[in-house]
C-alpha positions in Angstrom: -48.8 93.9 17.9 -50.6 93.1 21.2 -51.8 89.3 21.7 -54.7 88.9 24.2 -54.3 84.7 24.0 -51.4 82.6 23.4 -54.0 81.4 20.7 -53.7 84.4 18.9 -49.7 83.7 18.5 -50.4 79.9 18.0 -53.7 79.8 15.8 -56.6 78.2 16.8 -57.8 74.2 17.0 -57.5 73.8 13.1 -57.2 71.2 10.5 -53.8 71.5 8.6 -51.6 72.3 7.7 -51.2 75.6 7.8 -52.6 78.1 10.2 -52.1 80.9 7.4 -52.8 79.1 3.8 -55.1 76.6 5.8 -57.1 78.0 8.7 -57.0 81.7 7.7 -58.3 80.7 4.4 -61.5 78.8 5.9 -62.7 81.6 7.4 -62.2 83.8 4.6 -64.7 81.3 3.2 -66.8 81.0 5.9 -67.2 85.2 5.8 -68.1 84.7 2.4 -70.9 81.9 3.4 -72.2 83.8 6.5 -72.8 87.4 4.2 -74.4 85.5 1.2 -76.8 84.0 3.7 -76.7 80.5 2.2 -74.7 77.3 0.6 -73.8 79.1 -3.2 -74.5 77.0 -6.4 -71.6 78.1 -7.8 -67.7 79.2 -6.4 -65.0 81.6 -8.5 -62.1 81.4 -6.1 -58.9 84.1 -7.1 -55.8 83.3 -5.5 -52.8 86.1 -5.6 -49.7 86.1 -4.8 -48.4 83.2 -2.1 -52.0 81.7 -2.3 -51.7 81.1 -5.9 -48.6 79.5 -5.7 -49.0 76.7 -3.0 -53.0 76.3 -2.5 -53.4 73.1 -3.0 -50.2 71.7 -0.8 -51.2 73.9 1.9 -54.8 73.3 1.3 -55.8 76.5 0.9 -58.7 75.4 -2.0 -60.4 72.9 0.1 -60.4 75.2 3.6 -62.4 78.1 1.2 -64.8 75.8 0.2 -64.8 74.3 3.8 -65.7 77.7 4.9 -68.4 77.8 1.8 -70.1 74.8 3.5 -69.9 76.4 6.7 -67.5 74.1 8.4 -65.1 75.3 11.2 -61.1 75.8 11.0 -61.2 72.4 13.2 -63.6 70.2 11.0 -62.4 66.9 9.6 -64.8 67.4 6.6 -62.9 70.2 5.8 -60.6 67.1 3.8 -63.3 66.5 1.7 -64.5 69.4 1.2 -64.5 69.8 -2.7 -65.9 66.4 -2.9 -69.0 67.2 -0.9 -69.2 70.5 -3.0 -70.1 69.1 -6.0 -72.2 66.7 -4.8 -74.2 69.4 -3.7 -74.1 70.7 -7.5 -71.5 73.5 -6.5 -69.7 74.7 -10.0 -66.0 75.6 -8.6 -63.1 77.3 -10.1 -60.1 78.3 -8.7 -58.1 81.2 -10.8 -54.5 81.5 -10.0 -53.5 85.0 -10.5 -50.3 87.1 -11.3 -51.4 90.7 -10.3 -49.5 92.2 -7.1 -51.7 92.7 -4.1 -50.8 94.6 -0.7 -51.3 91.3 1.0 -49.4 88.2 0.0 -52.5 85.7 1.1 -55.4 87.4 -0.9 -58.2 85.7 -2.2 -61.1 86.8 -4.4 -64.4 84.9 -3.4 -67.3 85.5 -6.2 -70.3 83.0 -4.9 -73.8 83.2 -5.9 -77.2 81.2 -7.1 -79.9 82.2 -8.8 -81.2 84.8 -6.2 -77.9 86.9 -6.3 -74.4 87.1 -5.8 -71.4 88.2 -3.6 -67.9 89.2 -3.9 -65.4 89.5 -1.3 -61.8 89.7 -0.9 -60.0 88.5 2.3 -56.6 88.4 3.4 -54.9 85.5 5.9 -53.0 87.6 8.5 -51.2 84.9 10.2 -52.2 82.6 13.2 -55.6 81.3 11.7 -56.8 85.2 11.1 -58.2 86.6 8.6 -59.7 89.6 7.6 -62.5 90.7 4.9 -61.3 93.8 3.2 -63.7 94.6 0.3 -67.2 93.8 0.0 -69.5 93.8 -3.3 -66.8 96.9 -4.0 -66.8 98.7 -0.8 -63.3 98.9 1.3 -63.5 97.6 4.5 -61.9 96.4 7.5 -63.4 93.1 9.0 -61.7 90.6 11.3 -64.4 87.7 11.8 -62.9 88.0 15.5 -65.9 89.0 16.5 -70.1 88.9 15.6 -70.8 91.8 13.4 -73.5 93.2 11.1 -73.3 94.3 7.8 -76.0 97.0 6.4 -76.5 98.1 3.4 -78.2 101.6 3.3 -78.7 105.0 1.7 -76.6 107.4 2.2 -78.7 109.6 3.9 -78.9 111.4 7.2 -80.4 109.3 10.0 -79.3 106.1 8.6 -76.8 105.1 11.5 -79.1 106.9 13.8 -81.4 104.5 13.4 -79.5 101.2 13.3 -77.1 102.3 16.6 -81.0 103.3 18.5 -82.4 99.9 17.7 -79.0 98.1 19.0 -79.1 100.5 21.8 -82.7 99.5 22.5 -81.4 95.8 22.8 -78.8 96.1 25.3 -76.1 95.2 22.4 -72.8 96.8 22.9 -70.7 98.3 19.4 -67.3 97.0 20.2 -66.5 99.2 16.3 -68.1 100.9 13.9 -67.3 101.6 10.1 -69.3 103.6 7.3 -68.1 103.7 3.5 -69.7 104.8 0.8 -68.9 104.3 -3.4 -69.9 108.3 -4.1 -72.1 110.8 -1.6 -75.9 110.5 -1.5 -75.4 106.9 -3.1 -75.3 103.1 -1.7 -73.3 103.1 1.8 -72.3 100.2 3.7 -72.1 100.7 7.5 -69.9 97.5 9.5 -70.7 97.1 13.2 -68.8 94.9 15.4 -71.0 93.7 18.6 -70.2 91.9 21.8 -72.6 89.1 21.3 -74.0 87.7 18.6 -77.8 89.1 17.4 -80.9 87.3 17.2 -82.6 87.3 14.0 -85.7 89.5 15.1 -83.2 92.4 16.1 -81.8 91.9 11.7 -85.7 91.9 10.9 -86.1 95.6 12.7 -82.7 96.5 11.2 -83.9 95.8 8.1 -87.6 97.9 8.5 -85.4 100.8 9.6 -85.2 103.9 7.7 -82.6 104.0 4.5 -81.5 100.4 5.3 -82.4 98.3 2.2 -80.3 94.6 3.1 -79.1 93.4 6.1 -76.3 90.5 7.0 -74.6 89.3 10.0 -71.8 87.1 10.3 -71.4 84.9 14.0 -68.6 84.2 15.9 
């Protein structure tokens, strides 16, 4: 593996006291809080594998829901994080779980309110990374290293046509690019990391654009 910072190798400015069980897992919450768009009312946390076992020495519970409330690896509120939660009427449970997963710091994050819901699955990677690799049931591969956009769209022809023209349009550069879809012709999701993060008009002519039906973005 190539390192293009010595903070890659070291993790970044981060409360403790773990860069993987710790840091890591506040941006997996974090993800979770950029994508649903908004602080959740309520907060079903899995943990697998070394997660389960040692969250809440390595505070792994209260970095998710630091990430929940949008605070960064580097916070001090990140401390009181499940405090604050439920004073702001958050229902939180944390489910320690037994099955095997391909990643030994995997956590399930099912948030929502009364508008909707979300459910993603991240991975800590080591150094304060982490990476989102299922959304609302689609495979994917997101680091959080960088902005990126997340559409939802019809799996039709002329859907990424028109996203990549209107990021074209706005001088933003596609550093990567993924499409996935649960069967042909159905729901698709299309992942597009940028090289700066996107104004909220440029997400309100994504989202008028033909076949896309939801739009999210998540800022670096």
């Amino acid at each position: 593996m190539k390192y293009r910072s010595v903070f890659d190798i070291i993790g970044p400015v981060m409360i403790g006291p773990s860069s993987s069980h710790t840091a890591g897992a506040a941006r997996i919450g974090r993800a979770a809080r950029h994508l649903f768009g908004r602080e959740p009312k309520y907060a079903h946390i899995h943990l697998y594998g070394s997660f389960a076992k040692t969250y809440k020495g390595h505070g792994t519970d209260v970095a998710i829901i630091g990430g929940l409330l949008d605070y960064e690896t580097y916070d001090q509120r990140i401390s009181d994080s499940l405090v604050t939660a439920r004073k702001n009427g958050m229902k939180i449970r944390f489910h320690e779980e037994d099955a095997h997963t391909d990643h030994p710091n995997t956590a399930k994050v099912k948030i929502g309110d009364d508008d909707g819901e979300l459910e993603l699955v991240g991975i800590s990677i080591g150094g304060g990374k982490a990476e989102i690799t299922e959304l609302n049931g689609f495979e994917l591969r997101l680091s959080g290293s960088h902005p990126a956009i997340l559409l939802i769209h019809n799996d039709r022809y002329g859907a990424i046509a028109s996203a990549t023209t209107i990021l074209a349009k706005n001088e933003i550069n596609i550093g990567r690019m993924e499409v996935s879809r649960k069967a042909q012709g159905e729901q698709a999701l299309m992942v597009i990391e940028v090289d700066q993060n996107i104004d909220d008009s440029v997400l309100d002519e994504l989202e008028r654009a033909d076949h896309i039906t939801q739009v999210a973005k998540i800022s670096d």
